[in-house]
N, C-alpha and C positions, 0 to 999 in steps of 0.2 A: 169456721169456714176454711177448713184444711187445703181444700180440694181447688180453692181457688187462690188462694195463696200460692200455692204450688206451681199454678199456672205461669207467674211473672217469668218472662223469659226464656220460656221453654219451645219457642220460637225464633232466636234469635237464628241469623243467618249464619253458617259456621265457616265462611271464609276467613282468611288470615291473612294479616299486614300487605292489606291493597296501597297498589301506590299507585300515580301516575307511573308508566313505561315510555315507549319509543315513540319519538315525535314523527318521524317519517313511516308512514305505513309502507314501504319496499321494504325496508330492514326487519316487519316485522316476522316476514314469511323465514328469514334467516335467523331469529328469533325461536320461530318453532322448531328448528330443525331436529334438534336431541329428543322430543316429544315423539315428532313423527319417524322417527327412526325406532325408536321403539317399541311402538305399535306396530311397527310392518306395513304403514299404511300405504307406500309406493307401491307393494303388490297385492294388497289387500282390493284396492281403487281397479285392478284388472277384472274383479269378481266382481263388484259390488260399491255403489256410491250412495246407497241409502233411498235411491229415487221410487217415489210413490212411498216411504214411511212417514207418518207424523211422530215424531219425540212432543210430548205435552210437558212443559218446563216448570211444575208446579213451586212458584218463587216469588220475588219481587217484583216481575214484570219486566219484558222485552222492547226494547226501543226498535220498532218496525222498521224505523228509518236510517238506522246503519247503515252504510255501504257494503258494510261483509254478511249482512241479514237481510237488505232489502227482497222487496218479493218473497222470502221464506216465511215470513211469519204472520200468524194469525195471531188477532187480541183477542184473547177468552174474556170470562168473566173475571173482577176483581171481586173475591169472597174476601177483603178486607174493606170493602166501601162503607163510610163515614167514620174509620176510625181517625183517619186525619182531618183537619178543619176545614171547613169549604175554601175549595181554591185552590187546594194544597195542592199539586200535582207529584203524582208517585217519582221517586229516584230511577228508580231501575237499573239501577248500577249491579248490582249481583246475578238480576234476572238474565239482561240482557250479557253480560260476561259467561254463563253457563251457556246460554244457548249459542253463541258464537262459537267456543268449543266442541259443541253437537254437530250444528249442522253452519258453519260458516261459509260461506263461498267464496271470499276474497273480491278482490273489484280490482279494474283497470282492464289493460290488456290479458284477455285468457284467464282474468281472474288470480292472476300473479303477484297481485299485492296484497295486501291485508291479513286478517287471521282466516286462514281455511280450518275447519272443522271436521273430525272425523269420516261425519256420514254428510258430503258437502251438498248434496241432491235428497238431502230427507227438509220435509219440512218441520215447520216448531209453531207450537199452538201453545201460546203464553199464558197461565191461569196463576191470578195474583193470589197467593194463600202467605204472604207474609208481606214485613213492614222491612226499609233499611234500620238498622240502629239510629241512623241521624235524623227521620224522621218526624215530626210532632207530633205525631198521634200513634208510637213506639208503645210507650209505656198503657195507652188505651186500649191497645190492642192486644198487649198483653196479659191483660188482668180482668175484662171483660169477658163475662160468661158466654156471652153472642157471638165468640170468634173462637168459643174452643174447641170446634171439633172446622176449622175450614178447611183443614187436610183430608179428611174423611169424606168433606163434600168435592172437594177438589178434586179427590181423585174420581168419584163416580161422575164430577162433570166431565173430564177427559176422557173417561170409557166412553161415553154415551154418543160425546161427538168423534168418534172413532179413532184417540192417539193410540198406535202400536206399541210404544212405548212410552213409559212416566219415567221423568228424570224427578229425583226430588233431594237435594243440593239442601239438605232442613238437617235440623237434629231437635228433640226430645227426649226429656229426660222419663216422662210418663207416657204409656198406650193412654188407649181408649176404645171401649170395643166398637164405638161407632167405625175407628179407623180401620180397627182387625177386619171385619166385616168389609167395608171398602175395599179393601185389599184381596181380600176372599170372592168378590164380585167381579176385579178386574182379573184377576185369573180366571176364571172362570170366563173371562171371556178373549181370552188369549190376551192379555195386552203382560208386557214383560214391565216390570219394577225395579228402578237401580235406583238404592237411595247411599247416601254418607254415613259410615262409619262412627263417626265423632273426630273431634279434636279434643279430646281429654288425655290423651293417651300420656301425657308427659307427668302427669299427677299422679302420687301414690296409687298405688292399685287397691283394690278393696280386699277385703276377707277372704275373695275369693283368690285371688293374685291376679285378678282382670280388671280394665280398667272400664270403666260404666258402661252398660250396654246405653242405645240410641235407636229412637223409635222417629221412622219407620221403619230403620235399617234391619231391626230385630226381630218385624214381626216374619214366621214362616213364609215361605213361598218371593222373599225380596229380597235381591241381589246385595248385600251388605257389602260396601267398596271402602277400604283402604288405600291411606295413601304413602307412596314412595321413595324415596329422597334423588338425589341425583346418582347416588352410586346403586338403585332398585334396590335399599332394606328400606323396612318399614321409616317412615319419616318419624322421628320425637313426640309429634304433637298427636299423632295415628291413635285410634285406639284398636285397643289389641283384646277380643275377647272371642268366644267359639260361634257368633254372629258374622265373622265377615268370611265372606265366600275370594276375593281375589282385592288385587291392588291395584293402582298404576299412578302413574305422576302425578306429581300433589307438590311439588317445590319449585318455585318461581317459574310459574305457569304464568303463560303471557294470553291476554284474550280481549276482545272489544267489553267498550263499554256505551252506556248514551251520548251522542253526539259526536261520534265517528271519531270518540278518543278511543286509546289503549291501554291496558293496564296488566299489572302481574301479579301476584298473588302466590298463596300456597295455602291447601287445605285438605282435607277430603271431598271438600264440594267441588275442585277442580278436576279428583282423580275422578267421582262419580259420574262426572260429563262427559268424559271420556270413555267411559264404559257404557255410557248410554248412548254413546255415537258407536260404537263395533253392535251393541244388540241391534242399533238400527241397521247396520250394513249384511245381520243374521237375517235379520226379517223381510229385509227389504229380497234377500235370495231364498226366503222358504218364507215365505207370508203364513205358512197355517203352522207354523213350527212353535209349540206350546212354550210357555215359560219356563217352567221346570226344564224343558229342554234346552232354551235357548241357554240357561244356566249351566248346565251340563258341559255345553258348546266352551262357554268362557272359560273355566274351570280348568277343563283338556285341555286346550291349547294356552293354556299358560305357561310363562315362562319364568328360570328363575325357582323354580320349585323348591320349595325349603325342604331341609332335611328330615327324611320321613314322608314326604308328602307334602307335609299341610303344617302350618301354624296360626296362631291366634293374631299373630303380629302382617301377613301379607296372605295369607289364606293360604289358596294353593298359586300361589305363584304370580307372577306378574304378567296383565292382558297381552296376549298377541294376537291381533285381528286377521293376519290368515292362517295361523293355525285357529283359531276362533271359527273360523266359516271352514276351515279343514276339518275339524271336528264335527261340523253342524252337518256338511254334508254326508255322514256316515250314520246320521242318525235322525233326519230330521220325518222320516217315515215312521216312523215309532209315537207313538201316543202314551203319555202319561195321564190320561184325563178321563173319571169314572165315568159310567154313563150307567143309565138306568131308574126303574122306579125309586128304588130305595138308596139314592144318590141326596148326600146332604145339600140341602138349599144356601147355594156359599153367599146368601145376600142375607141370612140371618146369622146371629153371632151363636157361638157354640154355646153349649150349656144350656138348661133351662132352670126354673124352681122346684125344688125338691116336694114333690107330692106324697101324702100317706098311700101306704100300700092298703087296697082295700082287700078284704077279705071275703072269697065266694062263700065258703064254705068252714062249718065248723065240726067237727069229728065231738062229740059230747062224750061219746064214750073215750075214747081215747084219751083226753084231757081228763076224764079221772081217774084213768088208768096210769096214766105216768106221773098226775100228780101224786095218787098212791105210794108208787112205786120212791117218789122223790121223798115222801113223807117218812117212809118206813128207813130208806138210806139214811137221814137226817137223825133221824131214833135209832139207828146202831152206831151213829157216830160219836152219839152224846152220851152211849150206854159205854161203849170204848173207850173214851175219855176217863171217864168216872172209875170205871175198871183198872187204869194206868193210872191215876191220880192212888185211886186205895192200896194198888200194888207197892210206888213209889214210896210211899210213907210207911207201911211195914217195912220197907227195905232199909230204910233211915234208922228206924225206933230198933231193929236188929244189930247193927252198926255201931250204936251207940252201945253197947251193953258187951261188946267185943273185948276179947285179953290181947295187950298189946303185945305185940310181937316182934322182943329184941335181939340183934344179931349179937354173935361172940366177938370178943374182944382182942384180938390179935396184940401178943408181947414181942413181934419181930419189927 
């Protein structure tokens, strides 16, 4: 039972040393200040606030009733129901902290207090596809064959009810082509995929000199996010392989969590929310602007650009959201997207089973014409050989019977 073995843990949520933060929510908008400066979001917010986007937050689950989330959030389905004991009620500590970062709106006067969020006017549609670590029903859900593919279903259930975007704040160590497929379906119908990097990145590197790939980040066509320290190089715990497309802040990232607390953290699952808050402020200004594209977008207007371009360690560079929408607008006319009869069905997984090639037709004549032909080649090889064997050994048995042939003797 390899395959399930395997499974233990390959869900676990990949934030990093949550703590409780700032007890006063005024302080905590001064809090974000170096985040939002970064992204450019004061003029990014001119062009674009996310309004009319859904971000679907495939995680722990969002706490509706936040003050910096209230009204934005919809409760999808929980695709981990009965893996905790009846009664249990979900944590939502990681869920609800991702999407605060997405799409947060702050509260009080003019919304000046609290965590604001990227795309602060996109909405968030919470679909439960994991467990907290401190949960009781962790370890069942990890190791149960009924919950291994609920990212795969998760994500086609947020296509269906129309999120523009999937943030997905997860890491795996193993695919599954159920999920390839999933992903191959939300393309295809424009919705954009920003998933996390990993946190391995501080661990020996492998044979390759790269450190684990992480699934979903890895599968084609998915925004693979990085994340960045305080001075923008890649953070220590980052994984660094030719999977991640860009970066952005991943180190004591401050954001809500259930019951109108606060908390901080650092991860890749921080920086991925963050990038899934600029694709939404993409989409929300070109709604039919395809993924590949919106990628594209991010990419360009990054900043920070490692030397050469690009690295394994922050991609191409670190998010800027209006060079992000600056880039979108110079290309969001353009279509990457096949069309036609003989266009792959992206809802099936690639590959099939290897069939015998049938044969229409057999040539008889021919077949004993070159098997002739191979027969007769086969008979001069053996005749050749035999001929160099009888040669070789006259030339030995002459050898032998030879006068040996001594040089003079020099007296100087």
């Amino acid at each position: 039972m390899l395959r399930r073995a395997g499974v233990a843990g390959l869900l676990a949520m990949i934030a990093l040393g949550l703590a409780p933060a700032v007890a006063r929510a005024d302080d905590v908008r001064d809090s974000q200040g170096q985040v939002l400066r970064t992204l450019g979001l004061s003029d990014a917010w001119r062009i674009s606030e996310g309004l009319g986007v859904t971000v679907a937050v495939l995680d722990s689950g969002v706490d509706p009733g936040h003050r910096d989330l209230a009204g934005s959030v919809t409760v999808g389905k929980d695709f981990t129901e009965g893996s905790n004991p009846p009664g249990v009620e979900p944590l939502r500590l990681h869920g609800t902290y991702m999407a605060s970062l997405i799409a947060g709106h702050g509260h009080g006067l003019g919304g000046g207090d609290g965590v604001i969020g990227v795309a602060p006017k996109a909405k968030v549609l919470s679909v439960r596809v994991i467990l907290e670590d401190e949960e009781p029903g962790f370890r069942k859900f990890n190791t149960a064959a009924r919950y291994e593919n609920v990212v795969a279903r998760g994500i086609r259930y947020a296509v269906d009810r129309g999120a523009d975007v999937i943030n997905m704040s997860i890491s795996k160590e193993l695919a599954t082509k159920e999920e390839r497929a999933a992903i191959r379906y939300a393309i295809s119908k424009g919705v954009v995929l920003v998933a996390a990097a990993g946190n391995e990145g501080a661990k020996k590197p492998d044979s390759t000199g790269f450190a684990p790939y992480s699934y979903p980040a890895a599968f084609p066509g998915v925004v693979s996010v990085a994340a960045a320290d305080g001075g923008l190089r890649r953070a220590s715990f980052s994984n660094r392989n030719p999977s991640v497309l860009v970066a952005a802040p991943g180190v004591d990232i401050l954001g809500a969590g259930p019951g109108d607390e606060y908390w901080v953290g650092r991860g890749t699952s921080q920086a991925t929310a963050l990038v899934s808050g600029i694709a939404a402020l993409i989409k929300a200004k070109y709604p039919k602007m395809s993924p590949a594209l919106v990628a594209q977008a991010l990419a360009v207007g990054a900043t920070r650009r490692p030397k050469g371009g690009y690295d394994t360690g922050t991609g191409f560079g670190i998010v800027n959201a209006p060079r992000a929408l600056a880039a979108a607008t110079k290309i969001f006319r353009h279509t990457l997207t096949a069309k036609g009869r003989a266009t792959y069905d992206p809802a099936r997984p690639l590959g099939r089973a290897v069939r015998p090639v049938q044969v229409i037709h057999r040539d008889q004549h021919k077949i004993n014409l070159y098997g002739g032909v191979a027969v007769a080649a086969g008979i001069g090889a053996v005749v050749s050989l035999v001929a160099l064997a009888v040669f070789v050994g006259r030339t030995r048995s002459a050898n032998r019977f030879a006068e040996p042939v001594r040089a003079p003797v020099s007296t100087h």
